[in-house]
mmCIF file of the N, C-alpha and C atoms, coordinates in Angstrom:
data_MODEL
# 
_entry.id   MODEL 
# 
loop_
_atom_site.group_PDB 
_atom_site.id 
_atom_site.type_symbol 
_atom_site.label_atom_id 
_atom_site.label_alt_id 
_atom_site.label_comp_id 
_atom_site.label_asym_id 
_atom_site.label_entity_id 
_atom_site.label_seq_id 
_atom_site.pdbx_PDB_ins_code 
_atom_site.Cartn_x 
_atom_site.Cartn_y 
_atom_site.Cartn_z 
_atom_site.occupancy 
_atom_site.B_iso_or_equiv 
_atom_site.pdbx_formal_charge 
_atom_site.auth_seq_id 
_atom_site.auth_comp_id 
_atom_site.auth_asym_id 
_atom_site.auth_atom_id 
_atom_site.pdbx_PDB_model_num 
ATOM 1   N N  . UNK A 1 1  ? 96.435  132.620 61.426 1.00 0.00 ? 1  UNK A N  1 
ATOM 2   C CA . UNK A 1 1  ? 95.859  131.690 62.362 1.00 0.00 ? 1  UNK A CA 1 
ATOM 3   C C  . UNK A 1 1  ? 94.922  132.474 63.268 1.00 0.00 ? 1  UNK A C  1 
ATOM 4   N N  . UNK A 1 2  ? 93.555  132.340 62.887 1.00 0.00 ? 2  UNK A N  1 
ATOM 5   C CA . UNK A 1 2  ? 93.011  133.433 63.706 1.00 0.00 ? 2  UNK A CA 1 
ATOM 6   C C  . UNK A 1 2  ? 91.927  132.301 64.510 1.00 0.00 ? 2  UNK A C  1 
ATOM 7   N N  . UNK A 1 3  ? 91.563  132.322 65.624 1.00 0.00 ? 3  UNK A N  1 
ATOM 8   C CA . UNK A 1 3  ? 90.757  131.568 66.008 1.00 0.00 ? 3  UNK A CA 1 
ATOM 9   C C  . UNK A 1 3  ? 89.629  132.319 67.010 1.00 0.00 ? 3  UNK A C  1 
ATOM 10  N N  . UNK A 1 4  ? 88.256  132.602 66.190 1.00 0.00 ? 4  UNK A N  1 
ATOM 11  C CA . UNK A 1 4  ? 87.316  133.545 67.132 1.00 0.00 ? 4  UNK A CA 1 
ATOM 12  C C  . UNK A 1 4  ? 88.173  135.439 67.578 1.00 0.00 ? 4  UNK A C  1 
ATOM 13  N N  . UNK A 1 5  ? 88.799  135.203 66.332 1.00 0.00 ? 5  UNK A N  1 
ATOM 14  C CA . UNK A 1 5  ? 89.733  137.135 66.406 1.00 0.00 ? 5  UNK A CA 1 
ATOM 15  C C  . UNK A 1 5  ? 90.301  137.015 67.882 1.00 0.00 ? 5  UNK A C  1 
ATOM 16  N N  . UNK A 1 6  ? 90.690  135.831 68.127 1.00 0.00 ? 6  UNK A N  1 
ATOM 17  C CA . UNK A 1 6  ? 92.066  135.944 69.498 1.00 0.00 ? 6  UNK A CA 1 
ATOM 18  C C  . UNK A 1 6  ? 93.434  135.594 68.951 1.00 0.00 ? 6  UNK A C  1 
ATOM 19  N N  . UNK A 1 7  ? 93.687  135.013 67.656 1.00 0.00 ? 7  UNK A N  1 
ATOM 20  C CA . UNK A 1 7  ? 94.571  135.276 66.950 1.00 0.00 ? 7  UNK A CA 1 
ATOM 21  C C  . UNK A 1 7  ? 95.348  133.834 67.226 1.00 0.00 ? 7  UNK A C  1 
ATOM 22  N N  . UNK A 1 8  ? 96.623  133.765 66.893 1.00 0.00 ? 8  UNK A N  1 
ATOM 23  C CA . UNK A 1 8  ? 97.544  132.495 67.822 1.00 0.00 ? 8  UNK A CA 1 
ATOM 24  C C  . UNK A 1 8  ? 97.374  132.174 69.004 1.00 0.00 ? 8  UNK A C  1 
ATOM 25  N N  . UNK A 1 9  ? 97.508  133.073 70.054 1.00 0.00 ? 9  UNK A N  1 
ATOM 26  C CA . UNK A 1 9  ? 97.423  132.554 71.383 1.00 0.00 ? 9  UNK A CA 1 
ATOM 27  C C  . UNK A 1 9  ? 96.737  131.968 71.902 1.00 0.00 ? 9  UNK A C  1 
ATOM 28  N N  . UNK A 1 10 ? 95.656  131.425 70.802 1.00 0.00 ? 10 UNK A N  1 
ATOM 29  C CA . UNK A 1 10 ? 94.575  131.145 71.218 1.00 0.00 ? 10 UNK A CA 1 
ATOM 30  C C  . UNK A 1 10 ? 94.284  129.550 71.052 1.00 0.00 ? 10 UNK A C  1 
ATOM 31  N N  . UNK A 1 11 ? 95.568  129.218 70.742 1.00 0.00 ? 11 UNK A N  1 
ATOM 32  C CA . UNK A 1 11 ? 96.246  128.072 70.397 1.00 0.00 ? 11 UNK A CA 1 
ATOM 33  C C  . UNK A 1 11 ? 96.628  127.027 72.034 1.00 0.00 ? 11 UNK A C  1 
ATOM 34  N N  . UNK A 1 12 ? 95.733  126.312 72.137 1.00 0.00 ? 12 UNK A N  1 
ATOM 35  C CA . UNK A 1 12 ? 96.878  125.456 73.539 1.00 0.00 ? 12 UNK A CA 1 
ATOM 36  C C  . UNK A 1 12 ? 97.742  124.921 73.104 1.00 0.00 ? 12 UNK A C  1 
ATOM 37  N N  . UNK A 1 13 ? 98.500  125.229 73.992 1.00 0.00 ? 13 UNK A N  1 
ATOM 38  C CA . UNK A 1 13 ? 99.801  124.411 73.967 1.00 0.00 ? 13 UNK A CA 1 
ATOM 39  C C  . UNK A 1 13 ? 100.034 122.855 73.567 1.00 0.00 ? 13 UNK A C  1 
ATOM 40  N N  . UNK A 1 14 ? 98.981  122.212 74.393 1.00 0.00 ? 14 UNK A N  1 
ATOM 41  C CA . UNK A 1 14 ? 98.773  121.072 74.394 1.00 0.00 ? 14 UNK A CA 1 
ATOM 42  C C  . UNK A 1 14 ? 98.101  120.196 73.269 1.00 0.00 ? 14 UNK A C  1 
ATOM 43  N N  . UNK A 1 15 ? 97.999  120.953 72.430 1.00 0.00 ? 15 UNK A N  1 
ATOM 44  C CA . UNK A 1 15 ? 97.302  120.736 70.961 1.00 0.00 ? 15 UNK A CA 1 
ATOM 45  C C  . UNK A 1 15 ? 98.664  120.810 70.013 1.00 0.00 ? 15 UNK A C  1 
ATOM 46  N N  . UNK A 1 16 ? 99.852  121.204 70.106 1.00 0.00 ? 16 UNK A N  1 
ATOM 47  C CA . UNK A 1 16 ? 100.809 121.074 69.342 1.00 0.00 ? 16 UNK A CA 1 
ATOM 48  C C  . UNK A 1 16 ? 101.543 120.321 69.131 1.00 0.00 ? 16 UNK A C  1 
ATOM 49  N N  . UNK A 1 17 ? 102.428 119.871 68.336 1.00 0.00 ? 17 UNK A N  1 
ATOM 50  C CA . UNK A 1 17 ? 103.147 118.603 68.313 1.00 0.00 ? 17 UNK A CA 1 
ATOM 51  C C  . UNK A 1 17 ? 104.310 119.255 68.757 1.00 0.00 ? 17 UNK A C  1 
ATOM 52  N N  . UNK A 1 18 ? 104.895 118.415 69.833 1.00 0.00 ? 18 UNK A N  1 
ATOM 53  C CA . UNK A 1 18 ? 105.784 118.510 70.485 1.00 0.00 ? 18 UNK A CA 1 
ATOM 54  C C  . UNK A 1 18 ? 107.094 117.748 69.734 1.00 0.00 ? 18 UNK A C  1 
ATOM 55  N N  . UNK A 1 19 ? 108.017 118.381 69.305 1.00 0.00 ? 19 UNK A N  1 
ATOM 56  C CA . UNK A 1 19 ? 109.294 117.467 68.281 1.00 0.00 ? 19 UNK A CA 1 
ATOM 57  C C  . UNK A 1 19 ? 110.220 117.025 69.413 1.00 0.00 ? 19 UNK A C  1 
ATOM 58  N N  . UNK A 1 20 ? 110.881 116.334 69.463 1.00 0.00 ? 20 UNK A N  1 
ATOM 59  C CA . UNK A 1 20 ? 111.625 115.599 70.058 1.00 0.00 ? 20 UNK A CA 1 
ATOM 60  C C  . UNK A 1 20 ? 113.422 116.339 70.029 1.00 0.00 ? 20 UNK A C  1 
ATOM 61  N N  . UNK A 1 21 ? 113.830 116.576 70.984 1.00 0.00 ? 21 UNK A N  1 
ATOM 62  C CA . UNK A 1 21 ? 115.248 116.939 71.079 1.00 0.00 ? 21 UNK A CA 1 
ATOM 63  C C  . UNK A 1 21 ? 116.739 116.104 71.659 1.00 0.00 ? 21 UNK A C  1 
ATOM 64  N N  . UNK A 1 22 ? 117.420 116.161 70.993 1.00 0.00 ? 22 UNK A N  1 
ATOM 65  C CA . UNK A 1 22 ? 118.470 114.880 71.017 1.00 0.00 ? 22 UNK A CA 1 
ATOM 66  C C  . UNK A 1 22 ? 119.351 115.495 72.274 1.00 0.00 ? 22 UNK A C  1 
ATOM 67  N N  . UNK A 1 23 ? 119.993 114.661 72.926 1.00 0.00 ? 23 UNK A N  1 
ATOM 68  C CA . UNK A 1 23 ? 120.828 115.461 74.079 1.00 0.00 ? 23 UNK A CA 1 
ATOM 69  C C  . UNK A 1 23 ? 122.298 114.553 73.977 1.00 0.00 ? 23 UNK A C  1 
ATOM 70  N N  . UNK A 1 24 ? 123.121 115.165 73.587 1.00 0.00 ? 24 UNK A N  1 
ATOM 71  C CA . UNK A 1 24 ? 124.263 115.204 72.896 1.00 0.00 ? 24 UNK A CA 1 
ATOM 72  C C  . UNK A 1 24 ? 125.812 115.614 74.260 1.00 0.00 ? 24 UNK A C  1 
ATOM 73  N N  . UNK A 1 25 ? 126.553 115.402 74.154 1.00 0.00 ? 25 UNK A N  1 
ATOM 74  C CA . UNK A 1 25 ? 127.855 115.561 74.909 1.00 0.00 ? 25 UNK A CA 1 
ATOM 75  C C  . UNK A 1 25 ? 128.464 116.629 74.985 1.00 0.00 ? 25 UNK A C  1 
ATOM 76  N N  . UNK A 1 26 ? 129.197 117.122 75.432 1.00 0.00 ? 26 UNK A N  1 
ATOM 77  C CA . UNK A 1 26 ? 130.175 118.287 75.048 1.00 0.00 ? 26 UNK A CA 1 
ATOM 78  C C  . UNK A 1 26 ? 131.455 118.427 74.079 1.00 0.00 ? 26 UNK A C  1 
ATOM 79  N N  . UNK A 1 27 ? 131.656 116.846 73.775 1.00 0.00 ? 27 UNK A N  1 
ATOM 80  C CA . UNK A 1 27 ? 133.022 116.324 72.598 1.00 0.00 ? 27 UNK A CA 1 
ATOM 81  C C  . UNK A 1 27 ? 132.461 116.248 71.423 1.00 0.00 ? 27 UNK A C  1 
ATOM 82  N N  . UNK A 1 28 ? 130.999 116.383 71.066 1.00 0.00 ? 28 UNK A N  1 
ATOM 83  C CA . UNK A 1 28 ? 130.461 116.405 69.671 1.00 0.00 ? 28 UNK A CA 1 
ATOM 84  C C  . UNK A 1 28 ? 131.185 117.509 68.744 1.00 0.00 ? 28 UNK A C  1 
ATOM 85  N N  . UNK A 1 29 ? 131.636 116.704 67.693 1.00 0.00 ? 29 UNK A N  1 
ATOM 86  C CA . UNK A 1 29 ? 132.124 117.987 66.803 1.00 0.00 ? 29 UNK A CA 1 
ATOM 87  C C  . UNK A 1 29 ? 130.553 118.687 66.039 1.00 0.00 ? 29 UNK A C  1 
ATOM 88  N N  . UNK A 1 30 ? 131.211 120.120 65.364 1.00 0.00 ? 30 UNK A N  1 
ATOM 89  C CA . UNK A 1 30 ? 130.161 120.905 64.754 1.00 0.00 ? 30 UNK A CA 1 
ATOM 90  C C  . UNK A 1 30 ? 129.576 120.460 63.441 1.00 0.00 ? 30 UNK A C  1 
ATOM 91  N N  . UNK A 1 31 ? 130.542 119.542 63.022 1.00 0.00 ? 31 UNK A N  1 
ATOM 92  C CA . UNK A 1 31 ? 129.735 118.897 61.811 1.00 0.00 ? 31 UNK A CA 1 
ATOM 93  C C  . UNK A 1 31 ? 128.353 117.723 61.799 1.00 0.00 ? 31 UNK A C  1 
ATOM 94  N N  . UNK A 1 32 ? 128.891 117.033 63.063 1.00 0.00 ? 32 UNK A N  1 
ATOM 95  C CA . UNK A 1 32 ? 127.981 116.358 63.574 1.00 0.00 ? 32 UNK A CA 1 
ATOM 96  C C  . UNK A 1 32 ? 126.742 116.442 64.254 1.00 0.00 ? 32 UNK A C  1 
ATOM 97  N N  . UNK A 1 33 ? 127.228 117.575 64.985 1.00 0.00 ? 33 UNK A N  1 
ATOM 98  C CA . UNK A 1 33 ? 125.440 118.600 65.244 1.00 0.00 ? 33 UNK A CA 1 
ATOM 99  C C  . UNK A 1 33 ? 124.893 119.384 64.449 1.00 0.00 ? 33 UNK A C  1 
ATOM 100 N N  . UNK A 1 34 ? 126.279 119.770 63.427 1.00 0.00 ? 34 UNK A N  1 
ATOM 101 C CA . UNK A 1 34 ? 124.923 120.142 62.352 1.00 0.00 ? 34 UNK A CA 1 
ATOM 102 C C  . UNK A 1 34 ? 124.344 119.079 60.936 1.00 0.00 ? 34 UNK A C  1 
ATOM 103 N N  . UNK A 1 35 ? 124.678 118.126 61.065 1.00 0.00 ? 35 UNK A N  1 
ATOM 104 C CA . UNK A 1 35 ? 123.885 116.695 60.516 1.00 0.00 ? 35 UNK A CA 1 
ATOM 105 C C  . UNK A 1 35 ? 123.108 116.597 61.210 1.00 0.00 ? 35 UNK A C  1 
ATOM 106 N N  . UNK A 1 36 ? 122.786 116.375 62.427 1.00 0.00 ? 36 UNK A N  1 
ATOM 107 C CA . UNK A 1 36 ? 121.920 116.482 63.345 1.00 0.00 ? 36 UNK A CA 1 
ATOM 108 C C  . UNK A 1 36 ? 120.621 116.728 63.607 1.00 0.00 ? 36 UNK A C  1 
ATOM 109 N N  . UNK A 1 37 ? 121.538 118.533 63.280 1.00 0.00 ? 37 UNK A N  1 
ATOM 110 C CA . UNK A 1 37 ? 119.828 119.235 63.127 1.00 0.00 ? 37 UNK A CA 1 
ATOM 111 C C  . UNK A 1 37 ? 119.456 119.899 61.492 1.00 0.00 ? 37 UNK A C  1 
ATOM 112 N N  . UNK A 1 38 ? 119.979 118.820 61.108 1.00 0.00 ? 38 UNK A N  1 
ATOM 113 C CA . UNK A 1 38 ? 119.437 118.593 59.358 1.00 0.00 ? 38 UNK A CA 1 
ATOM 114 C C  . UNK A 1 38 ? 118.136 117.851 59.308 1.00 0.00 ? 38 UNK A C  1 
ATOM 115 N N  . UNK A 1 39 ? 118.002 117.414 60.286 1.00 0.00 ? 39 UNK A N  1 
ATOM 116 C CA . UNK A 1 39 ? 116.732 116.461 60.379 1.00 0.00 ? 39 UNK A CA 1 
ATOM 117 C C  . UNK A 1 39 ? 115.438 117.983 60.632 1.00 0.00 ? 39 UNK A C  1 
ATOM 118 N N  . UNK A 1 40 ? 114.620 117.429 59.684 1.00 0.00 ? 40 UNK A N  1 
ATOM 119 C CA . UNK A 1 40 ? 113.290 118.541 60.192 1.00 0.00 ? 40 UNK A CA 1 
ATOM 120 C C  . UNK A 1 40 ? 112.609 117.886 61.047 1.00 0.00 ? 40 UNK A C  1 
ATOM 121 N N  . UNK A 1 41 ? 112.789 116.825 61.867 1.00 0.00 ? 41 UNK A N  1 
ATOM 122 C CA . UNK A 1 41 ? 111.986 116.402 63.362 1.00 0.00 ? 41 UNK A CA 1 
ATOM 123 C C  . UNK A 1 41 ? 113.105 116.938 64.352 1.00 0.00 ? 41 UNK A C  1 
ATOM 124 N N  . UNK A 1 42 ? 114.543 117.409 64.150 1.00 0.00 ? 42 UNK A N  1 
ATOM 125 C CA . UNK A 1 42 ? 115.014 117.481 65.318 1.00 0.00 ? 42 UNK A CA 1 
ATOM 126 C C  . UNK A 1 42 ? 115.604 119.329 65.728 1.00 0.00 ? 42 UNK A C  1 
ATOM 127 N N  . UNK A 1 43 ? 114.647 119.837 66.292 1.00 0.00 ? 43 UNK A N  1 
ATOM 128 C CA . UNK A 1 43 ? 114.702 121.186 66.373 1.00 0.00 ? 43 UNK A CA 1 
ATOM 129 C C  . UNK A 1 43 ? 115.654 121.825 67.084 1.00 0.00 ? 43 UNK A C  1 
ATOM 130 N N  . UNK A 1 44 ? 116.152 121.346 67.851 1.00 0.00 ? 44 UNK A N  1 
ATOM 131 C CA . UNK A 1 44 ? 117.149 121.471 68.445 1.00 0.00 ? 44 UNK A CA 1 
ATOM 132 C C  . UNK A 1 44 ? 118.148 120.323 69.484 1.00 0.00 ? 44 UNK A C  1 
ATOM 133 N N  . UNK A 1 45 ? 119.277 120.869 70.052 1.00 0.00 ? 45 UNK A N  1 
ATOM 134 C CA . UNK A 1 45 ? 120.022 119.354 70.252 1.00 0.00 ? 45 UNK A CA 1 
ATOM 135 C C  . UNK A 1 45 ? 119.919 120.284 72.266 1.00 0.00 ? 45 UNK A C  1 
ATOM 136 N N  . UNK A 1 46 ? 120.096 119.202 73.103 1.00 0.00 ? 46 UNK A N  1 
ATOM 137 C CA . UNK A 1 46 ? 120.537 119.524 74.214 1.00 0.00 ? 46 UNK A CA 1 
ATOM 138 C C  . UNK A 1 46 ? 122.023 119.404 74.787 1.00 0.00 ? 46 UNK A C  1 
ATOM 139 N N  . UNK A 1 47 ? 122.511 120.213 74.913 1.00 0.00 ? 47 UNK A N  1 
ATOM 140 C CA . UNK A 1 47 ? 124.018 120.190 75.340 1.00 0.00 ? 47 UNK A CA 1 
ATOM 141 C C  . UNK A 1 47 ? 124.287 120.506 76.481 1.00 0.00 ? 47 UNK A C  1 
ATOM 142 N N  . UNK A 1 48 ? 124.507 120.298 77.624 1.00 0.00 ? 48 UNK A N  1 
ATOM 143 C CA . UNK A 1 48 ? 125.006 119.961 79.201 1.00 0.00 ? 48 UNK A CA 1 
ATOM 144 C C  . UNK A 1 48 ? 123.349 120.949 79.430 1.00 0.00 ? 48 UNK A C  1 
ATOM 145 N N  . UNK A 1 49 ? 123.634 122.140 80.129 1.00 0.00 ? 49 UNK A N  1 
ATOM 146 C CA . UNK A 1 49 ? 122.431 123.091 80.289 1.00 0.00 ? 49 UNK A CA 1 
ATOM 147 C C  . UNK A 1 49 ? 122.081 123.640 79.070 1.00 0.00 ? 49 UNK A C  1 
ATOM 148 N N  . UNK A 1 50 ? 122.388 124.250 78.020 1.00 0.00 ? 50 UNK A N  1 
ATOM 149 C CA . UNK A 1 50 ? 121.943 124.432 76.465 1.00 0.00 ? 50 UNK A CA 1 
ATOM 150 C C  . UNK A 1 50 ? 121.199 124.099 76.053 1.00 0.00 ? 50 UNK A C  1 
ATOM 151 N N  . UNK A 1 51 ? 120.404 124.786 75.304 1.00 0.00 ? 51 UNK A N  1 
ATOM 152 C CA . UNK A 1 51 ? 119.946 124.768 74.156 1.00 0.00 ? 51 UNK A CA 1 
ATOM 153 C C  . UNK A 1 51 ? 120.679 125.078 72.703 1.00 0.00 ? 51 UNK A C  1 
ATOM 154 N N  . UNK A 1 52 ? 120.885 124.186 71.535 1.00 0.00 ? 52 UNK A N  1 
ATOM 155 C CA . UNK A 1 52 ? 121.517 124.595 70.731 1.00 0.00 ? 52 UNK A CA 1 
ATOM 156 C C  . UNK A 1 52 ? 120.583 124.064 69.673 1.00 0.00 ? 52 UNK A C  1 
ATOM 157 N N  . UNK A 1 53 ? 120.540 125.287 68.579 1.00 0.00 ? 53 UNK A N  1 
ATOM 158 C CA . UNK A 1 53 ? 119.553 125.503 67.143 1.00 0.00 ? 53 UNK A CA 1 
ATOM 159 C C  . UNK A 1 53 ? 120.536 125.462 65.655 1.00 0.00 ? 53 UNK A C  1 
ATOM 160 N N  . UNK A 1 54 ? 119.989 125.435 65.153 1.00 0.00 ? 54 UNK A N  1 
ATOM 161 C CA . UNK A 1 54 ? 120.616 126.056 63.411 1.00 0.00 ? 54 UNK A CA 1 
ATOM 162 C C  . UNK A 1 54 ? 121.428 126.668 63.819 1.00 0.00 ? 54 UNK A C  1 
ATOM 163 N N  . UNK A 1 55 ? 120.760 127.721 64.227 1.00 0.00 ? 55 UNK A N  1 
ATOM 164 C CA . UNK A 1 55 ? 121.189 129.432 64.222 1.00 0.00 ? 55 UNK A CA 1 
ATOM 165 C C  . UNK A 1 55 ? 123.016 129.164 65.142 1.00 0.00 ? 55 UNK A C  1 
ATOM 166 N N  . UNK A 1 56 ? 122.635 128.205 66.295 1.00 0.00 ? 56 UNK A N  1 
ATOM 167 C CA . UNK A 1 56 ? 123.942 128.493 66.370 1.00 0.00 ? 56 UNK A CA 1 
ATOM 168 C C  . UNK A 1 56 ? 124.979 127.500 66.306 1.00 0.00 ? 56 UNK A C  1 
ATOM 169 N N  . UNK A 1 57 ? 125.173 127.020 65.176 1.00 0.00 ? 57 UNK A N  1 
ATOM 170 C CA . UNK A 1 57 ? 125.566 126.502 64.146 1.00 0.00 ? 57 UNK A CA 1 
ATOM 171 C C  . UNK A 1 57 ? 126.297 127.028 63.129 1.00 0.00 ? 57 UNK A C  1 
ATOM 172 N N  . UNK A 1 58 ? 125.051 128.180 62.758 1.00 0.00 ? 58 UNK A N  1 
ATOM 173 C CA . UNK A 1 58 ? 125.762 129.056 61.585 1.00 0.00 ? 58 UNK A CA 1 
ATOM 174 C C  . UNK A 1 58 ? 126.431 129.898 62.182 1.00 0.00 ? 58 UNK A C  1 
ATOM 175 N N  . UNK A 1 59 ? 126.240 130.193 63.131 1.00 0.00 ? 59 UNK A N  1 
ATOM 176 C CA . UNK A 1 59 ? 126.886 131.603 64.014 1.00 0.00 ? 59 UNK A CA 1 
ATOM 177 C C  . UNK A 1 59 ? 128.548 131.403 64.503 1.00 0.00 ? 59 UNK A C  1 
ATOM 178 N N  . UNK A 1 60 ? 128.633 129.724 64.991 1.00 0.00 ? 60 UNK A N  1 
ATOM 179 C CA . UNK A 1 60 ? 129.451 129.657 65.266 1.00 0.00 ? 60 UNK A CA 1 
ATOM 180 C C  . UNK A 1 60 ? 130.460 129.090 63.736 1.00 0.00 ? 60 UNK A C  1 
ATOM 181 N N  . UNK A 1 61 ? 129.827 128.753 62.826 1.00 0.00 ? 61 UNK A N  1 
ATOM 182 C CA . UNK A 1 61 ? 130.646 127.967 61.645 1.00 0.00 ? 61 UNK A CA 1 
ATOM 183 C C  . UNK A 1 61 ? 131.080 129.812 61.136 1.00 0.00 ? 61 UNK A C  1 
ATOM 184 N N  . UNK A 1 62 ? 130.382 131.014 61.262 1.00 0.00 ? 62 UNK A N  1 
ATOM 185 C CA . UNK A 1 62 ? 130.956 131.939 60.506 1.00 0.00 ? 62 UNK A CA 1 
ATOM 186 C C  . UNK A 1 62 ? 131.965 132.366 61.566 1.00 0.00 ? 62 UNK A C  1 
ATOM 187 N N  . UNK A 1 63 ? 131.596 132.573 62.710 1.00 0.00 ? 63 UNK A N  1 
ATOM 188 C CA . UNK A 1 63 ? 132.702 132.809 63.916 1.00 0.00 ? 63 UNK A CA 1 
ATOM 189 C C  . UNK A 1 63 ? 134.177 132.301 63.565 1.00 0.00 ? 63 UNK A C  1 
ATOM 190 N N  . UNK A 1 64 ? 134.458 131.005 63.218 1.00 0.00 ? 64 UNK A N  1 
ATOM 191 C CA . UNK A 1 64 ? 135.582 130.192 62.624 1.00 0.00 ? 64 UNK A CA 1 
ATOM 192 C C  . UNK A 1 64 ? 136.117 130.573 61.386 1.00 0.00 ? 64 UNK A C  1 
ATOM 193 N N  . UNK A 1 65 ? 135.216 131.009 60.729 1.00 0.00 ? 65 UNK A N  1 
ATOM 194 C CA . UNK A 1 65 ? 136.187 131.464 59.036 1.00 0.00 ? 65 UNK A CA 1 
ATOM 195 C C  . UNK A 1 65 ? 135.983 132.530 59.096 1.00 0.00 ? 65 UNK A C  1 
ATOM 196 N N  . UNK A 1 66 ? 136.300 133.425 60.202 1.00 0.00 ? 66 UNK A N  1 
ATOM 197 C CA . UNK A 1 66 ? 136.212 135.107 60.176 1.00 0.00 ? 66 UNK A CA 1 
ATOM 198 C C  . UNK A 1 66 ? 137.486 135.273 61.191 1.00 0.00 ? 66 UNK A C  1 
ATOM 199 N N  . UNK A 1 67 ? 138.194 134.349 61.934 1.00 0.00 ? 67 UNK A N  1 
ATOM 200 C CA . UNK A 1 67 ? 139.289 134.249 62.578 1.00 0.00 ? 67 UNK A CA 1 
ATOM 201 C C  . UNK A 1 67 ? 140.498 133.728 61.709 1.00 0.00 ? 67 UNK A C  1 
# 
């Protein structure tokens, strides 16, 4: 993505599509947030102050079958 050799940054912000994030409870089970963010519009979920991704999803599903 090179634009005039300034590279990405050269990107506004405001030119991007902004995806939409679901804001979810603290009683959600992990199967259900990760159906969730099975969706490729939903990049991440909001949880009380959180941010929660894939990543921790998988992090926490291996956390559980390593105990």
């Amino acid at each position: 993505m090179n634009t005039h050799n300034l590279g990405i940054q050269a990107i506004e912000i405001d030119l991007m599509d902004k995806l939409p994030a679901i804001r979810v409870s603290d009683s959600i089970e992990l199967s259900k947030a990760a159906e969730l963010l099975m969706d490729i519009n939903t990049p991440c979920l909001l949880l009380n102050e959180s941010i929660v991704t894939p990543w921790d999803i998988v992090m926490k599903t291996i956390e559980r079958t390593l105990v």
